[in-house]
FIDREN-582047 format. One record per residue (C-alpha): z, x, y. Coordinates in steps of 0.2 Angstrom, whole numbers, padded with zeros to 4 digits, always signed. Example, Ala and Ser with C-alpha at 12.3 -4.5 7.8 and 13.67 -1.06 7.14 Angstrom:
<banus>
+0039+0062-0022 +0036+0068-0005 
</banus>
This chain:
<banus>
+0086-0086+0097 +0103-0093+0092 +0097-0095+0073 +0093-0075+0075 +0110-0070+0081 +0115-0078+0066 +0108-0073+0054 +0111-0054+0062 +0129-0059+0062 +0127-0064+0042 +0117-0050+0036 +0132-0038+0048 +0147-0047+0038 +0139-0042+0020 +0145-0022+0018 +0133-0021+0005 +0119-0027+0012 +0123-0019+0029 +0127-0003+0022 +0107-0005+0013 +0099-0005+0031 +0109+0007+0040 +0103+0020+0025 +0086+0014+0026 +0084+0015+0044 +0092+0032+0042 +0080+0040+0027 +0066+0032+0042 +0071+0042+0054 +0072+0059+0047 +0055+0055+0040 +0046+0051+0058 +0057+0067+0066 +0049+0078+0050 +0030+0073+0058 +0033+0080+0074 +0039+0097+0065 +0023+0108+0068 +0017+0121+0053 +0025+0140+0056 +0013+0150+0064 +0005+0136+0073 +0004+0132+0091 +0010+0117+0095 +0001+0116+0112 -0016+0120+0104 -0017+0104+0094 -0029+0093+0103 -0046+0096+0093 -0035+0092+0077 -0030+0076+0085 -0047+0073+0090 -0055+0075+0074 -0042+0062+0067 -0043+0046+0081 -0057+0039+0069 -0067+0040+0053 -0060+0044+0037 -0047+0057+0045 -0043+0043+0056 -0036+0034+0040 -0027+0047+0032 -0019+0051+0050 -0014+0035+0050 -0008+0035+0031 +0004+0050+0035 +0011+0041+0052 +0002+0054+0062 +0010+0069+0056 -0010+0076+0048 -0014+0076+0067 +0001+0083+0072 -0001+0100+0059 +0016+0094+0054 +0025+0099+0038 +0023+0082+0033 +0003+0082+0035 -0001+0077+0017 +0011+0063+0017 +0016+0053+0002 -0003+0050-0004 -0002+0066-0018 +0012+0055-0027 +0001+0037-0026 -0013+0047-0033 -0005+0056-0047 +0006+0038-0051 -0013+0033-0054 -0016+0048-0067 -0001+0045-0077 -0004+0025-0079 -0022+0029-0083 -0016+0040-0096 -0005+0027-0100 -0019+0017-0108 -0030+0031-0116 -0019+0044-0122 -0003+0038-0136 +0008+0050-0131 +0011+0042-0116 +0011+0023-0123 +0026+0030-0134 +0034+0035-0117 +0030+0019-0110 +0038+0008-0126 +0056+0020-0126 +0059+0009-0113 +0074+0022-0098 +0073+0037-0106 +0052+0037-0108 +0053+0032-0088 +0062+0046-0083 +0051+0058-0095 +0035+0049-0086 +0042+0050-0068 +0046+0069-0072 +0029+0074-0078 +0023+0063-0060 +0032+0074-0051 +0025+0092-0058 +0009+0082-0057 +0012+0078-0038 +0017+0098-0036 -0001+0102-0042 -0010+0090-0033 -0001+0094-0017 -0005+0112-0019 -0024+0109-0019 -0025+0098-0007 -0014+0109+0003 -0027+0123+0001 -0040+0110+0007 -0030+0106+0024 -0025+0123+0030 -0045+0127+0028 -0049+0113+0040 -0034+0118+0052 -0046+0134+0052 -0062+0126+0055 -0056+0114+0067 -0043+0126+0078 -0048+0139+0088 -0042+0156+0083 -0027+0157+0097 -0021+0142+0089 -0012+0156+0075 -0002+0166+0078 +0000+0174+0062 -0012+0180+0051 -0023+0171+0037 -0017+0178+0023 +0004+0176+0027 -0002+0159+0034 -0009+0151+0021 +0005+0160+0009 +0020+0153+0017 +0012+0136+0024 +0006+0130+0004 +0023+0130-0002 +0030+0120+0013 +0017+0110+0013 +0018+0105-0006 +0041+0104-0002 +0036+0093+0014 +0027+0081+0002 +0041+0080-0013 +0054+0078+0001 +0045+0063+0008 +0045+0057-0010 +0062+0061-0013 +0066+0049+0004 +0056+0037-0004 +0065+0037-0019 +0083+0037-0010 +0076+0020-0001 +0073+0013-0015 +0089+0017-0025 +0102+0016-0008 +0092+0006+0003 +0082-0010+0003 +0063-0011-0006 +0050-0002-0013 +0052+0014-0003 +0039+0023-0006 +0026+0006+0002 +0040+0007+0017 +0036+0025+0021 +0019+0020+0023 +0020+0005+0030 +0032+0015+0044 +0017+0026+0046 +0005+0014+0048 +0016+0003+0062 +0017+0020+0070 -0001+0019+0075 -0002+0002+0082 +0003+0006+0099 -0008+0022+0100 -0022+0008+0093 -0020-0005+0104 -0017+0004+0119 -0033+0015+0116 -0044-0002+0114 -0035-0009+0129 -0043+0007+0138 -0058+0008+0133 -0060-0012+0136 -0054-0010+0152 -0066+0003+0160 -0082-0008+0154 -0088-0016+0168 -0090-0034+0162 -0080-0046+0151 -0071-0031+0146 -0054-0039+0147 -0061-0055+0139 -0068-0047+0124 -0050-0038+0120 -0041-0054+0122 -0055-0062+0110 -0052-0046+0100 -0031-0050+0096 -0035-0069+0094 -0045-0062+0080 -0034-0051+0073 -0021-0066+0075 -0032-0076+0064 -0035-0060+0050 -0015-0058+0050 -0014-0076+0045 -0028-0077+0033 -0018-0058+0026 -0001-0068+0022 -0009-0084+0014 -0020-0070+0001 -0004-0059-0002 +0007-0074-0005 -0005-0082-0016 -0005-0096-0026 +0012-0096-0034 +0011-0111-0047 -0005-0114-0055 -0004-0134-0062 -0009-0134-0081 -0022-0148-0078 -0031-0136-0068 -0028-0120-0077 -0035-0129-0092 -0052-0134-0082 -0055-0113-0078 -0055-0112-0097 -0064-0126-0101 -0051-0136-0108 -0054-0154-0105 -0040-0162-0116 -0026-0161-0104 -0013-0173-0101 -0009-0184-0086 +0009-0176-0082 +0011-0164-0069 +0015-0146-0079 +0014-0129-0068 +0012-0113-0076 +0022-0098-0064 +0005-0087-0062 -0001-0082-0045 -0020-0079-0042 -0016-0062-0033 -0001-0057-0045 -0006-0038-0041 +0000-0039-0021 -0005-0024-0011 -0003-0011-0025 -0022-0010-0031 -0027-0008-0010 -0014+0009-0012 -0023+0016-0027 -0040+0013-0023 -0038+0020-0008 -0029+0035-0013 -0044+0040-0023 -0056+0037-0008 -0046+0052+0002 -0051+0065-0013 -0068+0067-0009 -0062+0074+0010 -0046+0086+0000 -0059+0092-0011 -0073+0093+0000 -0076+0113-0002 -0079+0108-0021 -0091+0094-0020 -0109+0093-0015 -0110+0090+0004 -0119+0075+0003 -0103+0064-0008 -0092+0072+0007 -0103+0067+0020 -0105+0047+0013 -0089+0048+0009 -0082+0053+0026 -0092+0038+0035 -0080+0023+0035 -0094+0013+0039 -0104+0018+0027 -0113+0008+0010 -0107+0019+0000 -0089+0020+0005 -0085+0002+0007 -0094-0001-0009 -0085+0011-0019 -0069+0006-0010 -0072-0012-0014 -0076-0009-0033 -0060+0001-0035 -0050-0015-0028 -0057-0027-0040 -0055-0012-0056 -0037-0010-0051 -0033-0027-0047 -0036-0031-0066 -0028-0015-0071 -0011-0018-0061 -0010-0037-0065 -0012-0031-0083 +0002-0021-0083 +0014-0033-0071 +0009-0050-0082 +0010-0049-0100 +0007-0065-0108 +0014-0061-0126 +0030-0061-0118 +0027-0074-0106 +0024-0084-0122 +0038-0080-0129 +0049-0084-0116 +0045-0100-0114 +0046-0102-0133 +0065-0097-0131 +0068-0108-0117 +0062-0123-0127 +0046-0124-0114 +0026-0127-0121 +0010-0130-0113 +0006-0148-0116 -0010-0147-0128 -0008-0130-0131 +0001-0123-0147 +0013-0111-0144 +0012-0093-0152 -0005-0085-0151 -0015-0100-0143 -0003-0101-0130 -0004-0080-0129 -0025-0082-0127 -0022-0097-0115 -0012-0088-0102 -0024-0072-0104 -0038-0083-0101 -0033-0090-0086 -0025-0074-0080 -0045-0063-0082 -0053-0080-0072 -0038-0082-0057 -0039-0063-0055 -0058-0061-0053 -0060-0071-0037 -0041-0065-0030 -0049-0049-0032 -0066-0050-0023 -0055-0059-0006 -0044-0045-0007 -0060-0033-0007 -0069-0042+0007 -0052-0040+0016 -0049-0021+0014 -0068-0018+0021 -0068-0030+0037 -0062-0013+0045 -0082-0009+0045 -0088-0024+0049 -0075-0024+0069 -0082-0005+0072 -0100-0011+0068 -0098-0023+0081 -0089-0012+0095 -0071-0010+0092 -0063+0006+0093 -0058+0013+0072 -0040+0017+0078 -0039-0006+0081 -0053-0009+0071 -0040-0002+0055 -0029-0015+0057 -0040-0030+0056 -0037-0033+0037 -0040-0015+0028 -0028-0008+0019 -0016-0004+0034 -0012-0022+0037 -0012-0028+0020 +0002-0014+0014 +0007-0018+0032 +0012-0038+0030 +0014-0035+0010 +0028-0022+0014 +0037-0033+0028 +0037-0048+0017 +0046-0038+0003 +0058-0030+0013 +0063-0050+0020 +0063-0057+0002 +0076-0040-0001 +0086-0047+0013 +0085-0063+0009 +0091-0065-0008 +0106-0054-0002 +0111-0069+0009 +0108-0082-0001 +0117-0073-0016 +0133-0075-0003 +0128-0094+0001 +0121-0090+0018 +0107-0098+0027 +0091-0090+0024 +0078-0082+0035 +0069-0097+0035 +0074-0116+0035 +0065-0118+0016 +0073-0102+0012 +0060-0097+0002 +0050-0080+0007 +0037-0074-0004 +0036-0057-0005 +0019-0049-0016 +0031-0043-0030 +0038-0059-0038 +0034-0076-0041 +0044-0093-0044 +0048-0095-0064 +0045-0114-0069 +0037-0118-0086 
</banus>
């Protein structure tokens, strides 16, 4: 306790720093008061077969995504997830189309250009899935839950639909320009932590009112949990050195030397970020259910479902090579250790030393990957065996991994600013490892 008032008392003495978290916390706020701000022309007190419909499945999850705000038929119901799924589109593009390599190799000026085409890309997005939510607010409400008519309703709630998500995206971006982290992953980590109460407090009820072991089988549930959050951090903090004697057995290279050599790799190098797009693509079917066949709406509306933890699953594993591909880029990780006078013992430097890093970089990944699948789906496996879907999200899935991936960041942000000012750490090695970064030694 006393090493917390400390470091409270440090992190308040650097302006800086302190003037980072009070914006944060600030930006945070106005976002959680925007979800309770009901849609015009709806009644607020009429809202309970909407939040019904959201306490589980699929819905569930997007609920949970916007920090409650698609249950609450708020201005903020669509959240930040039209941005993470049009982020996706441009990278995509990124790869097939040259237009937007060129944007990518013109270094500030063809980031702005690409973040600007995002954003008229998120507009249109917004709008159709917009569309898609005011028809289920119709199927769902009864018909005294309006109190304007169809036509003026869906007129005037489309375009404050599409502003409340841009706003939510320009909060984002404030956070992460004024404040501390990535802020578009803290908006959805807030929402996520949002849910956590409601969560455990529904499973506490419904465990309590089973007749027996009841109380047992929650306390076995949280031990559980305790062990999954555990078994989270170690696959988000990966392995952050990767020895050369070992890197050269996953290629196949058995002339290594005897000296202890590390190569700054991480078997999960791509964090939490492939769990956010893959599953940004797993809420389109539900958007665009009036569009599709009713059977790919119906198999992928079943979070417990084959077809929707396979498809899930196999989008992890795709983006996870996708993103580390983007994030690690072994011509200029070769080069840099040519600068710095550094080589791979065995290993010649320029293109060998380019094919060497790649190949350890496709082998590492593959099993970094799978774990980090099998993690996102355990979700199914808790509700198969009785626990309610509003707990069962957070044991692994892709609200606790954005969860603990997001809080680690934002301590590594604070960290760094104290020890840049030579004070103690968050933690006696003073070493937190966030998903985003890993230790350079060649």
């Amino acid at each position: 306790m006393k090493k917390f008032i400390e470091i409270v008392k440090n992190i308040y003495k650097i302006e800086e720093l302190r003037s980072r978290i009070i914006t944060t916390l600030g930006f945070i706020l106005i976002y959680r008061l925007g979800s309770f701000i009901v849609l015009p022309g709806v009644d607020p007190s009429r809202l309970s077969e909407l939040r019904q419909q959201a306490s589980e499945g699929i819905l569930g999850l997007i609920s949970m995504f916007s920090g409650g705000a698609f249950a609450n038929a708020s201005i903020f119901a669509l959240g930040i997830m039209p941005y993470i799924s049009a982020s996706i589109v441009i990278q995509l593009l990124g790869i097939a189309i040259p237009y937007f390599q060129r944007l990518q190799r013109e270094g500030e000026s063809g980031r702005r250009k690409m973040n600007q085409i995002t954003r008229y890309l998120t507009i249109l997005i917004t709008a159709i899935q917009a569309y898609s939510y005011l028809a289920n607010l119709k199927a769902t409400l009864p018909p005294k839950a309006f109190i304007i008519g169809d036509t003026f309703f869906h007129i005037s709630s489309v375009p404050i639909l599409v502003s409340g998500t841009m706003f939510v995206m320009w909060i984002g971006e404030r956070i992460t320009d004024r404040g501390i982290g990535n802020g578009i992953s803290l908006i959805i980590m807030i929402g996520i932590i949002a849910r956590l109460p409601f969560a455990i407090s529904a499973e506490f009820a419904s465990r309590l009112e089973e007749q027996n072991g009841g109380l047992v089988m929650f306390l076995l549930e949280c031990v559980i949990l305790f062990l999954v959050f555990v078994l989270v951090i170690l696959l988000i903090q990966g392995t952050r050195r990767i020895p050369v004697q070992y890197a050269k057995r996953i290629v196949g290279n058995k002339q290594y030397g005897g000296v202890r050599q590390y190569i700054p790799l991480k078997v999960n190098a791509a964090g939490v970020m492939p769990i956010i797009f893959a599953q940004a693509l797993m809420f389109i079917p539900m958007y665009v259910s009036g569009y599709v066949s009713e059977g790919i709406a119906v198999a992928f509306a079943n979070y417990t479902g084959f077809w929707y933890n396979f498809v899930l699953g196999l989008l992890i594993v795709l983006f996870t090579y996708f993103y580390t591909a983007i994030i690690i880029n072994p011509t200029q990780m070769a080069e840099d250790m040519k600068k710095n006078g550094g080589f791979i013992p065995g290993v010649k430097p320029g293109k060998k030393t380019i094919e060497f890093l790649d190949s350890i970089m496709s082998k590492i990944t593959l099993p970094g990957s799978f774990f980090l699948a099998l993690v996102a789906i355990l979700p199914a496996f808790a509700m198969i065996t009785g626990v309610q879907s509003q707990f069962a999200s957070f044991y692994g899935g892709t609200s606790l991994l954005i969860m603990v991936g997001v809080v680690l960041d934002t301590l590594q942000q604070i960290e760094s600013h104290l020890l840049m000012r030579h004070y103690d750490g968050l933690m006696k090695s003073g070493k937190i490892k966030g998903r985003s970064g890993f230790a350079a030694a060649y």
